[in-house]
N, C-alpha and C positions, 0 to 999 in steps of 0.2 A: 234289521233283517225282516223280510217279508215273505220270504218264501218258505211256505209251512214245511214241506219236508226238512230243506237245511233246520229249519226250528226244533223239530221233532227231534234230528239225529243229534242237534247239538245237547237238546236237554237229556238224551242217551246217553253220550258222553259224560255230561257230569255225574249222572244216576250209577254211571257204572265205578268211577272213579271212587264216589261216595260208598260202593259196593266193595272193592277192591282192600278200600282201606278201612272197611268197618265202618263208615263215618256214617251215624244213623240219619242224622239231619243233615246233611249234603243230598243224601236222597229224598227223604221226603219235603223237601227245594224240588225236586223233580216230580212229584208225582201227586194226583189229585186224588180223595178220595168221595166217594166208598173206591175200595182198590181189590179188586178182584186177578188173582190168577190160578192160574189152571195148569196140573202137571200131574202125572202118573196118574191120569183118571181122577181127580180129584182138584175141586175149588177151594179156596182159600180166602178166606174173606178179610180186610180189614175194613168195617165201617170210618175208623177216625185213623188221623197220625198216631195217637198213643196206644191203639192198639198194635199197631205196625211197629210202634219201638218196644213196646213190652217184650215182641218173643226175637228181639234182636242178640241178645246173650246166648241165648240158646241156640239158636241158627249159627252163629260164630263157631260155639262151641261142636255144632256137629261137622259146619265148612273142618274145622281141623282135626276131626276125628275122623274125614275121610281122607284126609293128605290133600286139603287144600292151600294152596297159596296165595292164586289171583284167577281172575275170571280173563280171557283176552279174550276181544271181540274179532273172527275174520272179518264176518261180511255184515253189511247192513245194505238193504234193497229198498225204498220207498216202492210198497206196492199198489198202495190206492193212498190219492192226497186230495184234502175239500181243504176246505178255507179254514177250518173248525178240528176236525179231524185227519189223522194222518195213520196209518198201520203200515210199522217197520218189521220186513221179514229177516231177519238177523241170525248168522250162525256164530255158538258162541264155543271156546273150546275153556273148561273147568282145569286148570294147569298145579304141579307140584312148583316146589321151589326152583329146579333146574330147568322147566319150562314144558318138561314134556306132560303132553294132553294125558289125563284119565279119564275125562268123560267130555263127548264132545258132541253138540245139538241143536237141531234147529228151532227157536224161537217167535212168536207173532206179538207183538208189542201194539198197543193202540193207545198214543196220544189225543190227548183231547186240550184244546183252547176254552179254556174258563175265566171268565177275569183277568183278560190279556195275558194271560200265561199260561203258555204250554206245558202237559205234565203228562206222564203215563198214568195212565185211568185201567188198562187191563194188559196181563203177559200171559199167553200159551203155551207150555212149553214142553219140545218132545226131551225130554230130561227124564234120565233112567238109570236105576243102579245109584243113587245116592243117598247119603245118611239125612243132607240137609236140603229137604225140597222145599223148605218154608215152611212157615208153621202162622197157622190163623184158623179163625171159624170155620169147617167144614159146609157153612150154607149162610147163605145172608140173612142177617134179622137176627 
């Protein structure tokens, strides 16, 4: 495959999948670090992967403390694509067991191509009203 969008959205795809079902390391297969994201006014840093899976028990533990089940993605838009980077605007809806939405958002995702492989490098996200916004660094370094 050659076309960096489809690249980007497919490495979304298993990033989410890895997200759905807890699988720490199915995600960070998808993602590059330092890994930066941004939600309720606030960054979140992970310089390494084992910082990223350190506060993965805990993130689980608040996903089901707010009646979560699974994350389903509606939409995904390639809005700007280089050969190197890519940034997917994606709306995502936070779902219970029977399917129906409790918190639903829109997302900016940027992939980046490092050593032939595509990975999310940083997520924005208008995500409100949650117990489990992620947990990392509040500032790089």
């Amino acid at each position: 495959m050659e076309d960096p969008a489809k690249e980007a959205i497919a490495s979304f795809r298993r990033w989410s999948i890895g997200f759905n079902t807890r699988d720490t390391a199915a995600q960070l297969a998808e993602m590059h670090f330092p890994h930066l994201r941004l939600a309720q006014n606030r960054f979140q840093w992970w310089a390494t992967p084992e910082e990223f899976s350190a506060v993965q028990e805990e993130n689980t533990r608040r996903l089901k403390q707010e009646g979560w089940d699974h994350t389903a993605t509606l939409s995904i838009e390639p809005i700007q694509v280089g050969a190197n980077k890519v940034h997917l605007a994606i709306r995502q809806s936070r779902q219970h067991a029977d399917g129906t939405e409790y918190n639903g958002f829109g997302t900016l995702w940027i992939f980046t191509k490092r050593n032939d492989r595509w990975g999310v490098q940083f997520r924005s996200s208008f995500l409100m009203n949650t117990q489990a916004s992620g947990l990392g660094s509040s500032e790089p370094g």
